[in-house]
C-alpha positions, 0 to 999 in steps of 0.5 A: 113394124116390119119384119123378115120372114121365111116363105111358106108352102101349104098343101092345102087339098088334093084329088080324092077318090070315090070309092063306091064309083071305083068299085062300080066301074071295076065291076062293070068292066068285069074285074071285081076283084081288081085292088089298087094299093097305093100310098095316095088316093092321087097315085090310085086314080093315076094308075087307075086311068092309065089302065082303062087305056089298055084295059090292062086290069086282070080278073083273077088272073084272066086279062081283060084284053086278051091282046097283052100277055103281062100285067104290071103288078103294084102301083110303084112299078105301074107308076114307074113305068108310066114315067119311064115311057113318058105317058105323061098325060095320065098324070095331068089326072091327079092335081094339088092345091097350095098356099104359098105364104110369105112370097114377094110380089116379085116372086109372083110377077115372075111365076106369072111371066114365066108360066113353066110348063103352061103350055103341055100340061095346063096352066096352073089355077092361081089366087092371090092376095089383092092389096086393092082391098086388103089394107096393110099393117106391116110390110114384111119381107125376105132378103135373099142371102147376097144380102144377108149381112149387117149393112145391107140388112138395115138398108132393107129394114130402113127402105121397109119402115119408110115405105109402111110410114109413108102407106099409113100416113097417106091412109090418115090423110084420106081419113082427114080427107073425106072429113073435110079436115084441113090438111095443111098443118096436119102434112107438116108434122105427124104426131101418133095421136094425129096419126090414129086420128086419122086411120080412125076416120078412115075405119069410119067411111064406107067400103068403096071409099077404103078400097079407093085409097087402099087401091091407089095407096098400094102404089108406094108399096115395094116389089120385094113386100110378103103376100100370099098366093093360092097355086094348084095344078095338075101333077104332070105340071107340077113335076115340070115346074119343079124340075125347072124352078129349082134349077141352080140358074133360077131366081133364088126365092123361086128356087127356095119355094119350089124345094119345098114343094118338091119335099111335100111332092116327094112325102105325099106321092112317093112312087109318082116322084120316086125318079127324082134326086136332089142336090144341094145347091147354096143350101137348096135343093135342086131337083133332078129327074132323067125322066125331064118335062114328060 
C-alpha cells in the first residue's frame, strides 16, 4: 500500500582526527604545546591545515615563523577568518557523509544535472538505491505543497495504487512466466490468490532472473516514487550546495532536503557555518551567507 512520506537526512559519518599523528606533527615542527579547542574534530583538522600554510602556530608564545607578528587565537575566530577571506581550499579538508531518505527520483535526477559546486570544490561522492536489483513492495511518495489539498492529493494516491498494482502484476506474470504457465486466462482476471501464486513463483527462480524482470519492470515506476541516496562531500561543497539549493527560485523538495542538511551543518560545525542567516520562505529555510561559493 502506498503511502506519503516526508524526506529524510542521516549524518551518518564525518572526518575524524588522529590524535597520536597530530601530536607527533605538533612536536615535530616544534610547538608541542600547541592545543586546538574546537567544538568538532572536522573544524580542528580544518584549522589545523590551514595553519601548516603559514606555519602560524606558536610555541609558548614564540612563533614559529618568525615573519608574521599575530596569531589568531581560538578555532572561532581562525575559522571566521578563513571564511571572510575566502581561502576556501582549506575547508574542502574536512568532509561528510549522508543518507538522504524518502527523496524522489526526480530530486535525484536533478541533484545529478545539476552538480552545484562540482566544478571548484569536488563532486559530491554518490550511492543510490538501484530499482534493477531491489524489488519494490510499495511505492511511496511526497506531494509537494501546490498539491496539497484533497482532489489532487487522491489523483497521487490513485496514479501511485495503479502504477504498484501494475508492477506487481507484471512481477506474477514473469513468475507464471518461467513456469511455462499459460498465460492467457491468468491476464484476463486477477484474483489475490492468482496474484501470490504468481510472485510466489517469482521468489523461486534464480537471482539473475529477478533481476532481469525487476530491471525491465522498474520502467512503468513514476518519477515522483521514494528512494534513497547516499551524498558525501567535502565541506567547502557543502556550503556552496546549501547556499544554492535552498534558494526560494529552487525546486522545493531540493529546497526542503538542503534545509535540513543546513540545520545538521550548523549543529554539528558551528564556527565553520557560524556566517550563515536563515529565512523562511513558504515554511522553508533559505540559507544566506555574504561569504558566497568561497
Amino acid at each position: 500500500m502506498s503511502n506519503i512520506i516526508e524526506p529524510e537526512v542521516y549524518c551518518i559519518g564525518e572526518t575524524r582526527k588522529n590524535e597520536d599523528e597530530i601530536k607527533r606533527y605538533l612536536q615535530d615542527i616544534g610547538a608541542p604545546n600547541w592545543a586546538v579547542n574546537a567544538p568538532s574534530e572536522v573544524e580542528e583538522i580544518i584549522e589545523i591545515e590551514g595553519r601548516l600554510c603559514y606555519l602560524s602556530f606558536s610555541n609558548d608564545g614564540t612563533f614559529l615563523n618568525s615573519n608574521i607578528s599575530k596569531v589568531r587565537e581560538g578555532n572561532d575566530i581562525y575559522i571566521k577568518n578563513i571564511v571572510d577571506s575566502k581561502h576556501g581550499s582549506v575547508i574542502e579538508h574536512g568532509y561528510a557523509n549522508f543518507i538522504l531518505r524518502n527523496i524522489s527520483r526526480v530530486f535525484t535526477h536533478e541533484l545529478a544535472r545539476n552538480d552545484t559546486g562540482a566544478t571548484l570544490t569536488g563532486r559530491p561522492a554518490i550511492s543510490q538505491e538501484s530499482l534493477r536489483f531491489v524489488r519494490l513492495d510499495n511505492l511511496n511518495y511526497w506531494i509537494p505543497s501546490c498539491f496539497k489539498f484533497k482532489e489532487a492529493e487522491f489523483l497521487f494516491e490513485e496514479a501511485f495504487l495503479h502504477c504498484e498494482d501494475s508492477y506487481q502484476e507484471l512481477i506474477m506474470l514473469a513468475g507464471f512466466k518461467e513456469n511455462n504457465i499459460d498465460l492467457l486466462p491468468i491476464s484476463k482476471i486477477f484474483y489475490p490468490n492468482v496474484l501470490k501464486e504468481g510472485i510466489d513463483l517469482f521468489n523461486k527462480l534464480p537471482f539473475n532472473k529477478k533481476k532481469e524482470y525487476t530491471s525491465a519492470a522498474r520502467r512503468i515506476i513514476p518519477m515522483g516514487i521514494a528512494t534513497s541516496m547516499g551524498w558525501s562531500c567535502n565541506l567547502r561543497a557543502l556550503r556552496n550546495i546549501i547556499e544554492t539549493r535552498t534558494e526560494s527560485h529552487a525546486e522545493e523538495e531540493i529546497r526542503l532536503v538542503f534545509s535540513k542538511l543546513g540545520d545538521i551543518a550548523i549543529k554539528r560545525w558551528p564556527n565553520l557555518f557560524s556566517d550563515y542567516t536563515t529565512e523562511e520562505i513558504n515554511g522553508i529555510k533559505w540559507f544566506k551567507t555574504e561569504n558566497k561559493k568561497i
